[in-house]
Every structure is written in structure tokens, then in C-alpha cells.
N, CA, C and O atoms as a Tinker XYZ file with bonds, in Angstrom:
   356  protein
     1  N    -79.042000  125.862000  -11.992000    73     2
     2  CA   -80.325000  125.654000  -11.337000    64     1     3
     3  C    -81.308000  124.942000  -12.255000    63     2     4     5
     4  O    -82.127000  124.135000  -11.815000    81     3
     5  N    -81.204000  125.269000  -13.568000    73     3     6
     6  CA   -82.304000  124.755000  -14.332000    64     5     7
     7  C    -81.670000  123.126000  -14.698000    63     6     8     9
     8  O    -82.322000  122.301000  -15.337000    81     7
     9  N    -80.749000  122.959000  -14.337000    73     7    10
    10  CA   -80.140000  121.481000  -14.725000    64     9    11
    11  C    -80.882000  120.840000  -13.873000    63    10    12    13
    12  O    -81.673000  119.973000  -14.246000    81    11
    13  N    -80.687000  121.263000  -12.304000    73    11    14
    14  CA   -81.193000  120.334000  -11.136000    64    13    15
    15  C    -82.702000  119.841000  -11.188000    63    14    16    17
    16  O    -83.193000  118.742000  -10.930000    81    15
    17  N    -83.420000  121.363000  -11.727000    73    15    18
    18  CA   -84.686000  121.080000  -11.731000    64    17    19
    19  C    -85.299000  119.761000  -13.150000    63    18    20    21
    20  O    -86.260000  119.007000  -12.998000    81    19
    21  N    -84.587000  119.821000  -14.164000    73    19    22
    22  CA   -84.818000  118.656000  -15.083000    64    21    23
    23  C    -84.672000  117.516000  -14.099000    63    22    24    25
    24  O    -85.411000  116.791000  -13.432000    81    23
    25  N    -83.586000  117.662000  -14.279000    73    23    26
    26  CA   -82.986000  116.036000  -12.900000    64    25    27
    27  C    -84.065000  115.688000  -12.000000    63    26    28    29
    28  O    -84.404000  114.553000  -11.666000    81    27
    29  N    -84.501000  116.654000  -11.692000    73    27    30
    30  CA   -85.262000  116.488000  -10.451000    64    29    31
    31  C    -87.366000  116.038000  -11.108000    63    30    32    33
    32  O    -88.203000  115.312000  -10.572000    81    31
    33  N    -87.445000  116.826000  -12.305000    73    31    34
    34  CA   -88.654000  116.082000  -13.234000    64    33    35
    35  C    -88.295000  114.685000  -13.407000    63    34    36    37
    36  O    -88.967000  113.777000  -12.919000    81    35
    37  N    -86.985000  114.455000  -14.266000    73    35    38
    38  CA   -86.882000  113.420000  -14.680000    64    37    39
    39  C    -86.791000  111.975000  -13.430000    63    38    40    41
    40  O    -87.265000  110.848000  -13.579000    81    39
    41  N    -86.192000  112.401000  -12.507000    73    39    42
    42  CA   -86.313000  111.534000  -11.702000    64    41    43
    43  C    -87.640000  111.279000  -10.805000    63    42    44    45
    44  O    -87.822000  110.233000  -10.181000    81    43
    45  N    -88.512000  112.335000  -10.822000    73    43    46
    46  CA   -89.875000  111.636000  -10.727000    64    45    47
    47  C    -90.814000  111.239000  -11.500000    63    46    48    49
    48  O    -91.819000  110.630000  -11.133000    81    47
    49  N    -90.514000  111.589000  -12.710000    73    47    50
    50  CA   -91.264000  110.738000  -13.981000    64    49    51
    51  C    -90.921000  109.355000  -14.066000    63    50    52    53
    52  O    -91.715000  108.528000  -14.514000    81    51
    53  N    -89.451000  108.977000  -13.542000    73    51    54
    54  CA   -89.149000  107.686000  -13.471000    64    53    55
    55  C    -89.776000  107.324000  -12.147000    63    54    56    57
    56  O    -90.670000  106.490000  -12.287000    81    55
    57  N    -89.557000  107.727000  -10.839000    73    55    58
    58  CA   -90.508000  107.227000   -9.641000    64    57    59
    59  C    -91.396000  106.968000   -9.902000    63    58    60    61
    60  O    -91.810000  105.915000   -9.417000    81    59
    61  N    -92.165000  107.622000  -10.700000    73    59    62
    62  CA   -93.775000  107.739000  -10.913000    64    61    63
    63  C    -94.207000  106.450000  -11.988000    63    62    64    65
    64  O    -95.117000  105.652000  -11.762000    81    63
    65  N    -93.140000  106.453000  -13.463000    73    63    66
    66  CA   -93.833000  105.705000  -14.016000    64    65    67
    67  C    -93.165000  104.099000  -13.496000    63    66    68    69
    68  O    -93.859000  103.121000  -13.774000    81    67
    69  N    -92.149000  103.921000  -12.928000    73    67    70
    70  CA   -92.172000  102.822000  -12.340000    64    69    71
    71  C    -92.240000  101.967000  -11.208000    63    70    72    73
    72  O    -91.923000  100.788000  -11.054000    81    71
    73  N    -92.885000  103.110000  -10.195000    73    71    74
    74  CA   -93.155000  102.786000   -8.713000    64    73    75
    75  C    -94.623000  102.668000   -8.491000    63    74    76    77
    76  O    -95.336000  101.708000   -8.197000    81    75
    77  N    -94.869000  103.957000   -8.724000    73    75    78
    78  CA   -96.228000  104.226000   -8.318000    64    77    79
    79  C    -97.365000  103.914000   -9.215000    63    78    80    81
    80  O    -98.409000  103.533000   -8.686000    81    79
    81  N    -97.295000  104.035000  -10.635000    73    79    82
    82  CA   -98.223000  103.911000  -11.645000    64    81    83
    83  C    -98.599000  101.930000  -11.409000    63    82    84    85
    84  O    -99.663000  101.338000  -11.588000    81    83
    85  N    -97.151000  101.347000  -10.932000    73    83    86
    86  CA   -97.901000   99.994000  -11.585000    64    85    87
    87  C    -98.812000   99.519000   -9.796000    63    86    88    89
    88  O    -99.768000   98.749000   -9.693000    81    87
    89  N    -98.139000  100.244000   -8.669000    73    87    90
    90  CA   -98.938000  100.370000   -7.325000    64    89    91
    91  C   -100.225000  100.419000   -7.574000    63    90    92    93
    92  O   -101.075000   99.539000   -7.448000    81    91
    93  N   -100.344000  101.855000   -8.051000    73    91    94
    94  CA  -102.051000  101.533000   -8.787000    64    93    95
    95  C   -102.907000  101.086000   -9.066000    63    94    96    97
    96  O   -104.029000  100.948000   -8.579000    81    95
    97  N   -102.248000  100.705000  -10.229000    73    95    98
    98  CA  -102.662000   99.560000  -10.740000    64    97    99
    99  C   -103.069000   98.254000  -10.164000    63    98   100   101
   100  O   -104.153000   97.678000  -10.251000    81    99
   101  N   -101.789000   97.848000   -9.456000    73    99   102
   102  CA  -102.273000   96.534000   -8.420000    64   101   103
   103  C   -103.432000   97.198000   -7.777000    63   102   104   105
   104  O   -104.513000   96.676000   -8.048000    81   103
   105  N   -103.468000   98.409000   -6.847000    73   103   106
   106  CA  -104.329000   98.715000   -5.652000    64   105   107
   107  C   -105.899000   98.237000   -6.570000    63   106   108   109
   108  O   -106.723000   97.431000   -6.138000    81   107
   109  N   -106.004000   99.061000   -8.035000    73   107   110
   110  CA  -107.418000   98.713000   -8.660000    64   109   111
   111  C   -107.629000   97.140000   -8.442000    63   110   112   113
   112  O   -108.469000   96.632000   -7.701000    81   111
   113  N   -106.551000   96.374000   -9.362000    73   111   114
   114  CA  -107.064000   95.165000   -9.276000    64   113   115
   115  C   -107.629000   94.671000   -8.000000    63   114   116   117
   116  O   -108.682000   94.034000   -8.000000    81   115
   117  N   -106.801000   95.007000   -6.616000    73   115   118
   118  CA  -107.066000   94.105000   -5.847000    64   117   119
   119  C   -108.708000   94.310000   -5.252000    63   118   120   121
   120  O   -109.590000   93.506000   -4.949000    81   119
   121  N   -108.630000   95.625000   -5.256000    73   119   122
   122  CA  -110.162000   96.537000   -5.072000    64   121   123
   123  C   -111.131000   95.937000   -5.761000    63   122   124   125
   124  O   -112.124000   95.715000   -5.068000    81   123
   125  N   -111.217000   95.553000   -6.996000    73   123   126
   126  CA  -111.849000   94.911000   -7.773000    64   125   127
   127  C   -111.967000   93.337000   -7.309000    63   126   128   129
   128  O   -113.107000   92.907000   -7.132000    81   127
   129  N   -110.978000   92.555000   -7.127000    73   127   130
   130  CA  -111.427000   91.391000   -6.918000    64   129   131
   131  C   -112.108000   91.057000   -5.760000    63   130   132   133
   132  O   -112.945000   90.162000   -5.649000    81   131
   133  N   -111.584000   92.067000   -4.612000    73   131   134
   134  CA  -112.443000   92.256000   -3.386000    64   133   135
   135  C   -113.679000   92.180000   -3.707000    63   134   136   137
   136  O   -114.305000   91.373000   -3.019000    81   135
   137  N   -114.259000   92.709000   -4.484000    73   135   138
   138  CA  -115.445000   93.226000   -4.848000    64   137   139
   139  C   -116.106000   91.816000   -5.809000    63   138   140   141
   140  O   -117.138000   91.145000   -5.784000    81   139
   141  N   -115.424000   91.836000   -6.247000    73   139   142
   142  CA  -115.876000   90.071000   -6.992000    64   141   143
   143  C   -115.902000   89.054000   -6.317000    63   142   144   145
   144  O   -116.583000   88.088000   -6.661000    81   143
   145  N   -115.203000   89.063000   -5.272000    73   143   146
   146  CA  -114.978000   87.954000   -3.830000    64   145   147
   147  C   -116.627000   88.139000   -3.470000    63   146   148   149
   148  O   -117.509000   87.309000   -3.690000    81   147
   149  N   -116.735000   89.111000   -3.021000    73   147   150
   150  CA  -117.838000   89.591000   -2.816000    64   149   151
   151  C   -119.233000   89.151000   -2.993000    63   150   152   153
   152  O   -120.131000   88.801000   -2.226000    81   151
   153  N   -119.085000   89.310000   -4.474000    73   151   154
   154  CA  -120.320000   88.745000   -5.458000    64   153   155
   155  C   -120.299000   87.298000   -5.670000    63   154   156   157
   156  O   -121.437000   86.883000   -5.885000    81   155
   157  N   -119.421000   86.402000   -5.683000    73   155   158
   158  CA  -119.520000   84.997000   -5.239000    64   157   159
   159  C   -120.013000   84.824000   -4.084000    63   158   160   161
   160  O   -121.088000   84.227000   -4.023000    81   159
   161  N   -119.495000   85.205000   -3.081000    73   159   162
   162  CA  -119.822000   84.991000   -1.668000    64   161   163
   163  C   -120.971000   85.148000   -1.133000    63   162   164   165
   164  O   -121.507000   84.632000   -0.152000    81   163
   165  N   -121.419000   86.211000   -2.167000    73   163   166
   166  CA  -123.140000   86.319000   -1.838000    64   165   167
   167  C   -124.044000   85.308000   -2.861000    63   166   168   169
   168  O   -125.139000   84.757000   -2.752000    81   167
   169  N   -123.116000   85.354000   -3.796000    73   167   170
   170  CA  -123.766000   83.884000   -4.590000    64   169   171
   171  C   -124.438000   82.792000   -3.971000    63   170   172   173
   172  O   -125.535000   82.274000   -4.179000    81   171
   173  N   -123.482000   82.553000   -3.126000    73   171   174
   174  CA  -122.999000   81.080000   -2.650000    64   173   175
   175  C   -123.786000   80.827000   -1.307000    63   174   176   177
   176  O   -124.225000   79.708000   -1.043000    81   175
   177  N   -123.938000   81.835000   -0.527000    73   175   178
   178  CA  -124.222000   82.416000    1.156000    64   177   179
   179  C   -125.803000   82.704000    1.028000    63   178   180   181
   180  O   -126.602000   82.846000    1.953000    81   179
   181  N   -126.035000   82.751000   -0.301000    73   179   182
   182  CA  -127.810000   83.136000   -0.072000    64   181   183
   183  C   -128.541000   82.963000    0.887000    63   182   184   185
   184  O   -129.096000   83.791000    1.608000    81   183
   185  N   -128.552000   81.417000    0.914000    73   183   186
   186  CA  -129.219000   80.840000    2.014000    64   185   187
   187  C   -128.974000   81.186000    4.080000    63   186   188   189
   188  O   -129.616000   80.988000    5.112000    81   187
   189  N   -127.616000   81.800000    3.659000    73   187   190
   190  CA  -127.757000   82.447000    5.681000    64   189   191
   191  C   -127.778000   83.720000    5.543000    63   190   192   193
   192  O   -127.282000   84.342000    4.603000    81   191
   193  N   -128.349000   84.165000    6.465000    73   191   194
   194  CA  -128.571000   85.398000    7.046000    64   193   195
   195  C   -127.437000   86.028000    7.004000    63   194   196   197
   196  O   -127.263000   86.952000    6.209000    81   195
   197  N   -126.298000   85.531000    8.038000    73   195   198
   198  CA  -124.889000   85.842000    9.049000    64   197   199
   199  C   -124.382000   86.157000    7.826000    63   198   200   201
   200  O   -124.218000   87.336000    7.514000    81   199
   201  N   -124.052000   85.056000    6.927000    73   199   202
   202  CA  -123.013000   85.474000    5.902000    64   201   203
   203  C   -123.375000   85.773000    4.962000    63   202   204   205
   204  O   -122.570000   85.842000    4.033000    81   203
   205  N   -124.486000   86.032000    4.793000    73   203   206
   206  CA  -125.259000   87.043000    3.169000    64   205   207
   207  C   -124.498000   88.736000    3.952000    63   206   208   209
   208  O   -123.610000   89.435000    3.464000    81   207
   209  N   -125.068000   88.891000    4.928000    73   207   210
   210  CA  -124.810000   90.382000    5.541000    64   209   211
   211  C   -123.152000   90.272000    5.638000    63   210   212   213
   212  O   -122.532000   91.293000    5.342000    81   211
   213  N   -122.566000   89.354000    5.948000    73   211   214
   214  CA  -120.823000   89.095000    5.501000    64   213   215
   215  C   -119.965000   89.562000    4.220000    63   214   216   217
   216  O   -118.834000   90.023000    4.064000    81   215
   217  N   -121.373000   89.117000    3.119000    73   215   218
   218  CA  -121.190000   89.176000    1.551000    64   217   219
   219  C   -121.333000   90.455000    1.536000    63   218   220   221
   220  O   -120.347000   91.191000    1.487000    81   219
   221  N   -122.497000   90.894000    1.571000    73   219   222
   222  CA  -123.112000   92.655000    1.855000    64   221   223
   223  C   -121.840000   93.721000    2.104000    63   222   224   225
   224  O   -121.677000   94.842000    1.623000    81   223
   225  N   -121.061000   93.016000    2.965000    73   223   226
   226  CA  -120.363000   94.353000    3.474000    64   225   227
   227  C   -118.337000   94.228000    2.766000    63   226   228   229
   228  O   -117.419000   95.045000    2.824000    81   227
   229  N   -118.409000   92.998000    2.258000    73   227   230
   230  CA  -117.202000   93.044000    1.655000    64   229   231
   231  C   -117.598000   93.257000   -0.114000    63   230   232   233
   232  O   -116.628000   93.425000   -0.853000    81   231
   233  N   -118.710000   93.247000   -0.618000    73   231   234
   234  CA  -119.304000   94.223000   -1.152000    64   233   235
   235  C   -118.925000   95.995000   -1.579000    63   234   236   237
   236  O   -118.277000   96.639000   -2.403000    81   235
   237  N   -120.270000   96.302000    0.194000    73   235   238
   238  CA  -119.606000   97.615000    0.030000    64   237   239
   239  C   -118.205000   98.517000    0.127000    63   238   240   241
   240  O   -117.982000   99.693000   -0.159000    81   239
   241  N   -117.302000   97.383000    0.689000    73   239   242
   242  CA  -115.646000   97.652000    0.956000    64   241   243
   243  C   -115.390000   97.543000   -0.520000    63   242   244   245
   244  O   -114.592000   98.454000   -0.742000    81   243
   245  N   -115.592000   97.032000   -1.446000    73   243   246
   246  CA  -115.037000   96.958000   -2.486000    64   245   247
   247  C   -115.234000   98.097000   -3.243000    63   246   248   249
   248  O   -114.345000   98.808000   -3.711000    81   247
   249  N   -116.845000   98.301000   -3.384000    73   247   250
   250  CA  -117.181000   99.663000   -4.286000    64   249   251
   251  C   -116.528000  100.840000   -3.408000    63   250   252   253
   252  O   -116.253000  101.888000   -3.993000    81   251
   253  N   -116.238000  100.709000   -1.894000    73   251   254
   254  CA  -115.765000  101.724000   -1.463000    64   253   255
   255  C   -114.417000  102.192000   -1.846000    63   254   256   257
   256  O   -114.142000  103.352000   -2.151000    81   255
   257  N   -113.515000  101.091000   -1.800000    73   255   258
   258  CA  -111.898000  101.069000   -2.084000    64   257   259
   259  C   -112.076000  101.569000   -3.557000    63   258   260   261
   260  O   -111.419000  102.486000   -4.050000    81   259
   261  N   -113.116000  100.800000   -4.238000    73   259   262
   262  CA  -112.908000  101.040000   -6.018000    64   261   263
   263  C   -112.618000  102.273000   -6.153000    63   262   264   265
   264  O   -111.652000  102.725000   -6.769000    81   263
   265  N   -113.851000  103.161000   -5.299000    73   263   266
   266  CA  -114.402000  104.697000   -5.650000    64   265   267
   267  C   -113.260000  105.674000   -5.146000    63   266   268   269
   268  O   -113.260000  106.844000   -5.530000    81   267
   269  N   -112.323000  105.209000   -4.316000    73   267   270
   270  CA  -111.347000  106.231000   -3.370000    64   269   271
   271  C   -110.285000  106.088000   -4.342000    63   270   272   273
   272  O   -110.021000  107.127000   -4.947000    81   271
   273  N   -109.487000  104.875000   -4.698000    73   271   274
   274  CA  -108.483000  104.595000   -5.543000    64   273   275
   275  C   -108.911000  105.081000   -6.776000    63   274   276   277
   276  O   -107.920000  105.449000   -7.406000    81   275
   277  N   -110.134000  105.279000   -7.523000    73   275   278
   278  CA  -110.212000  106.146000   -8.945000    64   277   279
   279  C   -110.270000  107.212000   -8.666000    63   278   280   281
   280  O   -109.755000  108.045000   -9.413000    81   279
   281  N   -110.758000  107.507000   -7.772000    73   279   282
   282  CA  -110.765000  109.371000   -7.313000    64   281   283
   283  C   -109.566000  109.788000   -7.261000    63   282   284   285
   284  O   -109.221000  110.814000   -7.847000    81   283
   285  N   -108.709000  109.016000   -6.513000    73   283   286
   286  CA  -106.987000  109.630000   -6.459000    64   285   287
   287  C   -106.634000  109.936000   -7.604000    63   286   288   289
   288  O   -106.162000  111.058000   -7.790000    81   287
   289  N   -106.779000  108.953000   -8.748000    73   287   290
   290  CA  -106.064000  108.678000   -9.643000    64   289   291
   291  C   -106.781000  109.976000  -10.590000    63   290   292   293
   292  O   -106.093000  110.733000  -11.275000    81   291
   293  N   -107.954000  110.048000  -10.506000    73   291   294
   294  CA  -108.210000  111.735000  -11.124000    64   293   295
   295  C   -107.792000  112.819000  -10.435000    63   294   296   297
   296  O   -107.655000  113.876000  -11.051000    81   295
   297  N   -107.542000  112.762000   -9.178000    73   295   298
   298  CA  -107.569000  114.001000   -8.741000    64   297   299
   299  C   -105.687000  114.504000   -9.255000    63   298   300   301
   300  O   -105.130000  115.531000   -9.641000    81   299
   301  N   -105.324000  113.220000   -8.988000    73   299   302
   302  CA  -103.814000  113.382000   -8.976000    64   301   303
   303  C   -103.560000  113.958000  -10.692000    63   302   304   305
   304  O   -102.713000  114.815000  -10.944000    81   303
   305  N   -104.424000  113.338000  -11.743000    73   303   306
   306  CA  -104.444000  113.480000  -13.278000    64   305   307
   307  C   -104.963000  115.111000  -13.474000    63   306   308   309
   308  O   -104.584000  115.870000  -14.366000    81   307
   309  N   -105.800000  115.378000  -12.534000    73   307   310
   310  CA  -106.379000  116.649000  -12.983000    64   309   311
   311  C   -104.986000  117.830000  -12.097000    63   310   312   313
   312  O   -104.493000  118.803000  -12.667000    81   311
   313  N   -104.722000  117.504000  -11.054000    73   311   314
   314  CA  -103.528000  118.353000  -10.779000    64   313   315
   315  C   -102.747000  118.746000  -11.541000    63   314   316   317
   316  O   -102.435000  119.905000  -11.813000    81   315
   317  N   -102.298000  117.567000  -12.026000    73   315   318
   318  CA  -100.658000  116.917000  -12.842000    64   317   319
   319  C   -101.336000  118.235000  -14.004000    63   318   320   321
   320  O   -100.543000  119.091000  -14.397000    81   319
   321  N   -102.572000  118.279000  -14.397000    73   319   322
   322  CA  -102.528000  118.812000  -15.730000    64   321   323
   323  C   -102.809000  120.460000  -15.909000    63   322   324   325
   324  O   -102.776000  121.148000  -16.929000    81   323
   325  N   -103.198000  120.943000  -14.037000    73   323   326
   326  CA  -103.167000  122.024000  -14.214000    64   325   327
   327  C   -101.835000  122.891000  -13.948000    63   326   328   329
   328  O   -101.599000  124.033000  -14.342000    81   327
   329  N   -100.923000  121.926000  -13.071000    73   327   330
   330  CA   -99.705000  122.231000  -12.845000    64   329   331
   331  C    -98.416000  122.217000  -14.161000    63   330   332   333
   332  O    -97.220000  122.507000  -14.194000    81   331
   333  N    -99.383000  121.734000  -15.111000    73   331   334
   334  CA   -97.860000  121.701000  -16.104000    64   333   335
   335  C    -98.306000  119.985000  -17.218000    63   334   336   337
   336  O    -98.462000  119.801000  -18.425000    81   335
   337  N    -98.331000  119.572000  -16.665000    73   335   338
   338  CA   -98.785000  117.859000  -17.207000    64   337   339
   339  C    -97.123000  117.176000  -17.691000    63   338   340   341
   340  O    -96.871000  116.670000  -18.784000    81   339
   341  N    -96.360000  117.310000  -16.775000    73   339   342
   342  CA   -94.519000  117.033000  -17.464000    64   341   343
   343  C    -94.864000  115.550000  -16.481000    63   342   344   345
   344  O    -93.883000  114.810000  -16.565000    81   343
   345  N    -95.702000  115.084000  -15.810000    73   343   346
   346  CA   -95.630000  113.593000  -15.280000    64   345   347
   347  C    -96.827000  112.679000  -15.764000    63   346   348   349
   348  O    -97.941000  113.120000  -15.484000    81   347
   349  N    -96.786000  111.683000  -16.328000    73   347   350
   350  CA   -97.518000  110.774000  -16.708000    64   349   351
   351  C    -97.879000  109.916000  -15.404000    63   350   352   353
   352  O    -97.029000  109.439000  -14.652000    81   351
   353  N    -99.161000  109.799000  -15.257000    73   351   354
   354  CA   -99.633000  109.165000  -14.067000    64   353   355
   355  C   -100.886000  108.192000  -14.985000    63   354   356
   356  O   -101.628000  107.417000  -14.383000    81   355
């Protein structure tokens, strides 16, 4: 029994550090550039109304996505560490 259960860490430490950790990762970046899309677009759009409020709201999608995708990533870090901390996230 205690064999399976290693097997069974080890094979989600590998899921984890090579599936999901670099997922992440992308999800931040893309969250982020959203968010930089953003800040050009309102750069650029000053001058209209329509697409300043366009800029405005892919904006707040960005800080929104930013804030949900770092929250996971603590909540999942603060679990991991009260449960044991045997997975690197």
C-alpha cells in the first residue's frame, strides 16, 4: 500500500510540475498582456468615447483574470502546505 501511494505522489508531482505549473504560467502571461493590450488601446483610443470605454473594460478583464489566476495559485500553495507540502506548485 505504501508503494502505491509514493507512485501515486510521484506521479502527480510529475503532472503538476510538467502540465500544470507551466499552464500557469502561460494563463499569467496571457492575463497580463490582456491587460497591456489594454493600456495601448487606451493609449491610442483617447480621442473616442466608444473605444476608450472598449479600452476601459479589456482593462478591467485583465486586472480581473490577473487577480483570479494569482489567487488560485495561493490558495492552491497555501493548501499544498497545510496538507503536507510533498507537491511543488
Amino acid at each position: 500500500m505504501n508503494g502505491a501511494v509514493l507512485a501515486t505522489d510521484t506521479i502527480l508531482q510529475k503532472a503538476i510540475t510538467y502540465f500544470l505549473q507551466p499552464l500557469y504560467q502561460i494563463a499569467v502571461v496571457v492575463a497580463f498582456l490582456y491587460f497591456l493590450f489594454g493600456v495601448a488601446f487606451l493609449m491610442f483610443q483617447m480621442n473616442n468615447p466608444e473605444r476608450r470605454e472598449q479600452a476601459r473594460r479589456h482593462l478591467l478583464y485583465g486586472v480581473i483574470g490577473l487577480f483570479i489566476i494569482l489567487s488560485v495559485g495561493a490558495i492552491i500553495k497555501f493548501i499544498n502546505s497545510i496538507v503536507g507540502g510533498g507537491l511543488v506548485y
